[in-house]
Backbone as JSON, one array per atom type, in Angstrom:
{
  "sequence": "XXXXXXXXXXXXXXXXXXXXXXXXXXXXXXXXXXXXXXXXXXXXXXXXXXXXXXXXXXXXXXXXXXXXXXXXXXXXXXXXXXXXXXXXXXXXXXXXXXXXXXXXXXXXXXXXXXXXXXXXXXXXXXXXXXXXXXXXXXXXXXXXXXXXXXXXXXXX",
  "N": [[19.11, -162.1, 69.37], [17.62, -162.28, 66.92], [16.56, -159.21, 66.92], [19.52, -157.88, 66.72], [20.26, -158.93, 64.09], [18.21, -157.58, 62.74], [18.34, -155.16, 63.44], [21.09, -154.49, 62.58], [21.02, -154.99, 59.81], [18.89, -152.83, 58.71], [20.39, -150.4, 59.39], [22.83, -151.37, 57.19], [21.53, -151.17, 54.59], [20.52, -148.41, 55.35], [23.03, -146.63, 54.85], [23.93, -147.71, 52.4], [22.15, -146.7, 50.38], [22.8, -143.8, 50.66], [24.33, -142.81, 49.02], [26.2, -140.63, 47.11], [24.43, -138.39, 44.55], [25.67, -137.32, 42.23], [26.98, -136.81, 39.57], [29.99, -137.41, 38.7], [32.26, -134.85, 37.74], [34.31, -133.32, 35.07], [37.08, -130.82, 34.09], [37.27, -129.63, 30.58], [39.13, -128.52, 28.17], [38.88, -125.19, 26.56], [38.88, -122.8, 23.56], [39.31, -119.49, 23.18], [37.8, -117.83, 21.01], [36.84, -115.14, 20.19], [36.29, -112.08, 21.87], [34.44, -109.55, 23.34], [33.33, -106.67, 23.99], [31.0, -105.15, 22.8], [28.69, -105.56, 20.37], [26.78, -107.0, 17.91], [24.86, -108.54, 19.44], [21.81, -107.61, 20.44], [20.06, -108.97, 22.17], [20.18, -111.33, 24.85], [21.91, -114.02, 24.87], [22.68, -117.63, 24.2], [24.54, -119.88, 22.54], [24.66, -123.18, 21.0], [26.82, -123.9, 18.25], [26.99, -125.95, 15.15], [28.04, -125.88, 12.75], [29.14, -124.54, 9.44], [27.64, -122.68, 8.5], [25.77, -121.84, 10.49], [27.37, -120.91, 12.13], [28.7, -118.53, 10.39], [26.76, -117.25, 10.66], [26.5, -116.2, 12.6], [28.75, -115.03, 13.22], [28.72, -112.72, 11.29], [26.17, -111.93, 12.66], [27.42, -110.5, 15.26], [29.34, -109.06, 14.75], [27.97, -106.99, 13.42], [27.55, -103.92, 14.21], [30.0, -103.0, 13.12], [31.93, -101.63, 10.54], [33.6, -103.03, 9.17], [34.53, -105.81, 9.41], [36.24, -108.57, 11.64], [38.2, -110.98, 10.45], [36.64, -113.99, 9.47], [37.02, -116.94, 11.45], [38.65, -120.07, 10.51], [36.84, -123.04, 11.08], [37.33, -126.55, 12.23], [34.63, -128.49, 11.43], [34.29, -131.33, 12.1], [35.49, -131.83, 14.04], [35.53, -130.23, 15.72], [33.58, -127.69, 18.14], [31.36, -124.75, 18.36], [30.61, -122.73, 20.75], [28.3, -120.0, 21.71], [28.4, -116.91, 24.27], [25.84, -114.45, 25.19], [25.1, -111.44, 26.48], [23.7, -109.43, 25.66], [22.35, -106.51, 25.85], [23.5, -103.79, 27.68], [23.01, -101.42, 30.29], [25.7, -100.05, 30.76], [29.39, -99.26, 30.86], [30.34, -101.12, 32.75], [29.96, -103.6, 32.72], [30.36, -107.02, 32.05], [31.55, -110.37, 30.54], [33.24, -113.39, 31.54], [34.24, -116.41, 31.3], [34.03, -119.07, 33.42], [34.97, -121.89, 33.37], [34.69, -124.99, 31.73], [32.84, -128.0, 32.33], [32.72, -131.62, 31.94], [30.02, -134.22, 32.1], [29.07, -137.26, 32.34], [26.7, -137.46, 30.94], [26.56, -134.7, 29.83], [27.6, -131.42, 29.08], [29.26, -128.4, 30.69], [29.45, -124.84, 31.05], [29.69, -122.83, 32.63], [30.05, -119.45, 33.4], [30.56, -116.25, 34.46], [28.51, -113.03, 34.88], [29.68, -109.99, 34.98], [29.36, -106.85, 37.2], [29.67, -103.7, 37.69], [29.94, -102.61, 41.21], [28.39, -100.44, 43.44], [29.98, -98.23, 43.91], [31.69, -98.18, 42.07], [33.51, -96.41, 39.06], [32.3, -95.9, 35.88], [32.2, -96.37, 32.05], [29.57, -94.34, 30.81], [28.04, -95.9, 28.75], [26.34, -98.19, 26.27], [26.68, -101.03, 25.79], [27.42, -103.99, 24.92], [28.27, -107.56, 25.48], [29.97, -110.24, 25.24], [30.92, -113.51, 24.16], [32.44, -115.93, 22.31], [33.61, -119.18, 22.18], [36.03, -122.47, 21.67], [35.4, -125.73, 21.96], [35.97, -129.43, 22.17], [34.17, -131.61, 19.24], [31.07, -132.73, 19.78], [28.61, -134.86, 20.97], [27.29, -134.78, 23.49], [24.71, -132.82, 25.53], [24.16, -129.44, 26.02], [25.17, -126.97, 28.48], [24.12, -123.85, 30.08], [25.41, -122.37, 32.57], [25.08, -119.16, 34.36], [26.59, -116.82, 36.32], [26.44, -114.05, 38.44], [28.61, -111.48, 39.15], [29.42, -109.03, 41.62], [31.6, -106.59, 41.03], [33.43, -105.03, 43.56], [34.14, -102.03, 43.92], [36.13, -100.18, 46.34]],
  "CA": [[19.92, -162.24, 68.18], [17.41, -161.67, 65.84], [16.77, -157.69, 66.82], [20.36, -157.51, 65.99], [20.07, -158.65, 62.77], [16.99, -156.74, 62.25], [19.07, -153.62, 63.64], [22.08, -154.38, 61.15], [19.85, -154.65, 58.13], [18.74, -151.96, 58.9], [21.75, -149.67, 59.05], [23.56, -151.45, 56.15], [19.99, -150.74, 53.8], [20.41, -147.12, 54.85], [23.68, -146.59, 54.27], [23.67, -148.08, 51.08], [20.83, -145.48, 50.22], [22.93, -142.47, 51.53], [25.72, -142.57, 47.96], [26.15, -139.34, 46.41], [23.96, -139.07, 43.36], [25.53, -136.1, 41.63], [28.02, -137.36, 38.59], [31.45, -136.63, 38.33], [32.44, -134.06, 36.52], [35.75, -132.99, 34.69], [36.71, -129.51, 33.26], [37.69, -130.01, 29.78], [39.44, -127.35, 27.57], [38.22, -124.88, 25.6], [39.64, -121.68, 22.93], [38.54, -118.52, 23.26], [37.71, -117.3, 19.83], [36.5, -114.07, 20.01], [35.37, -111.49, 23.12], [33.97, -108.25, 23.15], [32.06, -105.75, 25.06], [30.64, -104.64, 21.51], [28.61, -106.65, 19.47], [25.28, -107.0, 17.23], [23.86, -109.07, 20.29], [20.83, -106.96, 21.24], [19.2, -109.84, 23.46], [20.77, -112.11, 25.86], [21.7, -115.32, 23.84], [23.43, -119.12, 24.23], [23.88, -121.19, 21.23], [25.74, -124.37, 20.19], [27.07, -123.72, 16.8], [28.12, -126.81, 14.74], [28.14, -125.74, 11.04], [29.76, -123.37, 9.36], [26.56, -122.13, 8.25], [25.56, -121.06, 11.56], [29.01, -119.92, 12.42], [28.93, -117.54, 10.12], [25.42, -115.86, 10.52], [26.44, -115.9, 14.32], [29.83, -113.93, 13.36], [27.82, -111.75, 11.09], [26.17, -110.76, 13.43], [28.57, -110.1, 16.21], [30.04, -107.63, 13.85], [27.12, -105.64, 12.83], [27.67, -102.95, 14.17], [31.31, -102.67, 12.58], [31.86, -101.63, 9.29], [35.06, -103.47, 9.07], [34.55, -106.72, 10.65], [37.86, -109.15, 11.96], [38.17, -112.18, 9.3], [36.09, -115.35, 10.06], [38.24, -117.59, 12.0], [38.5, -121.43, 10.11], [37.2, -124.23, 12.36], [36.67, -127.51, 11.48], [33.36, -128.71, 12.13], [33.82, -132.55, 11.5], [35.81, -132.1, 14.94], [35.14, -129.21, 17.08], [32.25, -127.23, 17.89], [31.37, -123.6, 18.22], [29.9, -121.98, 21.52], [28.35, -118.37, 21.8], [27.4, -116.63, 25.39], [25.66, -112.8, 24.59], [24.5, -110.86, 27.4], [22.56, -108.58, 24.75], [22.66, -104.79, 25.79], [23.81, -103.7, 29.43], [23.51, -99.79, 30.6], [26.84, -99.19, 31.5], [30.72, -100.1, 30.65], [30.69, -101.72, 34.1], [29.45, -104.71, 33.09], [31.21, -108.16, 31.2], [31.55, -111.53, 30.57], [34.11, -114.1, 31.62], [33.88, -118.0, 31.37], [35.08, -119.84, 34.64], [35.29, -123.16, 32.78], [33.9, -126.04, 30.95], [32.94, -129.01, 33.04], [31.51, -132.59, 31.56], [29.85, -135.24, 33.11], [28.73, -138.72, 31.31], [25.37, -137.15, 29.82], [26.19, -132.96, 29.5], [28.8, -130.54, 28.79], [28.36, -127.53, 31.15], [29.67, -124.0, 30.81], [29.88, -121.57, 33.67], [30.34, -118.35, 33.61], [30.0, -114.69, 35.25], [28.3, -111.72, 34.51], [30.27, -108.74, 35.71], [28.55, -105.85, 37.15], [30.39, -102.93, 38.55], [29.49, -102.12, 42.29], [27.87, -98.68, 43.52], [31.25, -97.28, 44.39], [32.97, -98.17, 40.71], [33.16, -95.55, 38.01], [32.12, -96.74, 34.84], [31.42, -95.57, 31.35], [28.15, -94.79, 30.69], [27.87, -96.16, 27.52], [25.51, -99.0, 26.08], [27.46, -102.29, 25.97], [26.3, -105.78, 24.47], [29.33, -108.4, 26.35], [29.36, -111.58, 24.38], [32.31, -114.54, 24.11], [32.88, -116.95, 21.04], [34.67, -120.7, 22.53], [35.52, -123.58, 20.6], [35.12, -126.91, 22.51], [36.05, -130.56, 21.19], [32.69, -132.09, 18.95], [30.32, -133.51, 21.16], [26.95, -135.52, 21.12], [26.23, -134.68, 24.46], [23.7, -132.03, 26.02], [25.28, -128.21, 26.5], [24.08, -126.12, 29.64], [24.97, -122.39, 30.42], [25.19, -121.57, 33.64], [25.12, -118.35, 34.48], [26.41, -116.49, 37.97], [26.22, -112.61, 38.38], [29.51, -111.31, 40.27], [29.51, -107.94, 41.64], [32.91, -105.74, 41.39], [33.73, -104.67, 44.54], [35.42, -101.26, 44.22], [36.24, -99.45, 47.64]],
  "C": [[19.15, -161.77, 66.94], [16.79, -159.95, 65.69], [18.07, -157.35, 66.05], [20.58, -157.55, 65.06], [19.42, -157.75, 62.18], [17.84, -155.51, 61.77], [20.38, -153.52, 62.39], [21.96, -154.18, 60.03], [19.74, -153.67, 57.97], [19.41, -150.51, 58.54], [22.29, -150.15, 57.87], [22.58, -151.03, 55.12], [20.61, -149.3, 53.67], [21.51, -146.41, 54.68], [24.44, -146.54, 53.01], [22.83, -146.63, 50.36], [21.59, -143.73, 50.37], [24.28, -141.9, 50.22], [25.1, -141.21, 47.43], [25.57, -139.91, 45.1], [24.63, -138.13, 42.32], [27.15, -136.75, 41.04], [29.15, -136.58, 38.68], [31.77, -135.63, 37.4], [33.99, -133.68, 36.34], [36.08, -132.15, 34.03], [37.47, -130.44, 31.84], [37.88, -128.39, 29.45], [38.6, -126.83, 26.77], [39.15, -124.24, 25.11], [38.67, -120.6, 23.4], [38.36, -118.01, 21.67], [37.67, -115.73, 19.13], [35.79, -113.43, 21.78], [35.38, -110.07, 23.15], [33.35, -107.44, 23.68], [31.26, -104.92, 23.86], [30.13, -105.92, 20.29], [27.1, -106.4, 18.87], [24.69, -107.61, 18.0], [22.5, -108.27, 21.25], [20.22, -107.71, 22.68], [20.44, -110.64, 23.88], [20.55, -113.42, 24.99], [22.82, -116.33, 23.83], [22.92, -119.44, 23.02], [25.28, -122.04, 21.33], [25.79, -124.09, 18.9], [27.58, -125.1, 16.42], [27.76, -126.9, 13.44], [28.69, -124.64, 11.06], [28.96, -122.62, 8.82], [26.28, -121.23, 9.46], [26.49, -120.28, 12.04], [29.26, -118.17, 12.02], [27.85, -116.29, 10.0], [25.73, -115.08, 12.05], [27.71, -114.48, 14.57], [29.39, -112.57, 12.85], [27.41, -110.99, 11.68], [26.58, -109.45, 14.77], [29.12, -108.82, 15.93], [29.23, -106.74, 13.21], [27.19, -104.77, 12.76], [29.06, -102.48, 13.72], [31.27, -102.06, 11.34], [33.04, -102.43, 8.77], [35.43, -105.05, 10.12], [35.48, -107.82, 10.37], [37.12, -110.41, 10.48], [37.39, -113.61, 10.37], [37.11, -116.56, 10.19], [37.83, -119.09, 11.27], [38.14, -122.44, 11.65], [36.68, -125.2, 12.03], [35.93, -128.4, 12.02], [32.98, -130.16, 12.53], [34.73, -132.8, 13.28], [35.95, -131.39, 16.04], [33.71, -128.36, 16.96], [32.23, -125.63, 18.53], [30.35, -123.38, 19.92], [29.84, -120.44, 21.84], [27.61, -118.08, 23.28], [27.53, -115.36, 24.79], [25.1, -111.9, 25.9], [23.53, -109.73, 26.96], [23.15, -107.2, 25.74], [22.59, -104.28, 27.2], [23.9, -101.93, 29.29], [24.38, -99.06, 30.81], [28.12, -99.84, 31.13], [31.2, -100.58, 31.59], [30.0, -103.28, 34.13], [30.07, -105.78, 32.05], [31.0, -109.29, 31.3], [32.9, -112.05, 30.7], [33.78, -115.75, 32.28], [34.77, -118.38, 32.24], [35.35, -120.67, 34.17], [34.34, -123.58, 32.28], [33.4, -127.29, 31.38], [32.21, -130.47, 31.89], [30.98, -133.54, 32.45], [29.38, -136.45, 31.88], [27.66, -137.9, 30.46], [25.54, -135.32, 29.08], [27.58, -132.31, 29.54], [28.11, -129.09, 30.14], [29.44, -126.41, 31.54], [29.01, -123.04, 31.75], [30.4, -120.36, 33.21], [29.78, -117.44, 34.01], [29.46, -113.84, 34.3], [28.51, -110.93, 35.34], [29.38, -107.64, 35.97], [29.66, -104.86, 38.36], [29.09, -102.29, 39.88], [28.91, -100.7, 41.89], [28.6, -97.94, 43.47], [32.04, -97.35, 43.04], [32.45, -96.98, 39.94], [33.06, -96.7, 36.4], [31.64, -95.99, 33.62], [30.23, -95.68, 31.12], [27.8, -94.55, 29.38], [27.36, -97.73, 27.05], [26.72, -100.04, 25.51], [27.11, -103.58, 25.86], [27.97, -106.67, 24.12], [28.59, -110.19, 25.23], [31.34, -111.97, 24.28], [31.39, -115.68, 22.94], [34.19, -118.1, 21.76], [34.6, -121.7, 21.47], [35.68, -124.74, 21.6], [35.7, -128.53, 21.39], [34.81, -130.79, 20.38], [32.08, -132.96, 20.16], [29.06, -133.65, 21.03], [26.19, -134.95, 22.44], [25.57, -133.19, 24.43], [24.46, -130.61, 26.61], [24.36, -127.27, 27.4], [24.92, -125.44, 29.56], [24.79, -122.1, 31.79], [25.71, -120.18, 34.22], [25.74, -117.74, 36.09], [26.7, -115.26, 38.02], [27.19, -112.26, 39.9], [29.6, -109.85, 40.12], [30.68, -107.23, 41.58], [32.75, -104.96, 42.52], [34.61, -102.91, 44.51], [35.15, -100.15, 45.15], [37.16, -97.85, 47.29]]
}
């Protein structure tokens, strides 16, 4: 009788021990604000924006290379917040950005998305290309991750 206890302990202990540790998560919405395959982003660049200070050095420079750049979109800062992904300067018009979603979990916000790259077999222009997206998100205390995932175009 008392092996079996032993043995039960045992099992219920490691059972116990065996819960998923990996937090729930839930997409939440976003806007798209702005997206471009053209932009003043030379380097590869994530930011959280939440002023309109930053906002507007970030649109600035987005539009550098314009001479004629779109009107700065109003957003109000006391309740949403600004996110920029840049992929900075790509060799070829075969390559892009597109955000799969927004996920949260109790401690982090977290932002997926692809980087497009056209296969061997695609045609593509070959012209210098700096891929960048502008989202707006609710405000938020918590912690913002980018995750990144590099999807190839397939074309046969």
């Amino acid at each position: 009788m008392k092996y079996l206890t032993l043995i039960l302990s045992i099992v219920l202990v490691s059972c116990a021990n065996t819960k998923n540790t990996t937090p729930p998560s839930k997409e939440i919405t976003f806007s798209s604000i702005k997206k471009s395959n053209n932009s003043g982003f030379e380097n590869p660049r994530t930011q959280v924006i939440v002023s309109q200070v930053e906002f507007e050095k970030a649109w600035k420079q987005a539009w550098s290379r314009f001479s004629d750049a779109p009107q700065l979109p109003t957003i109000d800062f006391n309740k949403k917040q600004v996110l920029l992904i840049a992929l900075g300067a790509k060799n070829n018009g075969g390559y892009g950005l597109k955000i799969e979603n927004v996920t949260q979990t109790k401690n982090e916000i977290t932002v997926n998305y692809f980087e497009t790259k056209a296969g061997e077999k695609c045609m593509s222009t070959q012209a210098i290309v700096f891929p960048f997206e502008i989202i707006e998100i609710e405000k938020t205390a918590k912690k913002v991750v980018f995750k990144s995932t590099e999807k190839i175009i397939d074309c046969k």
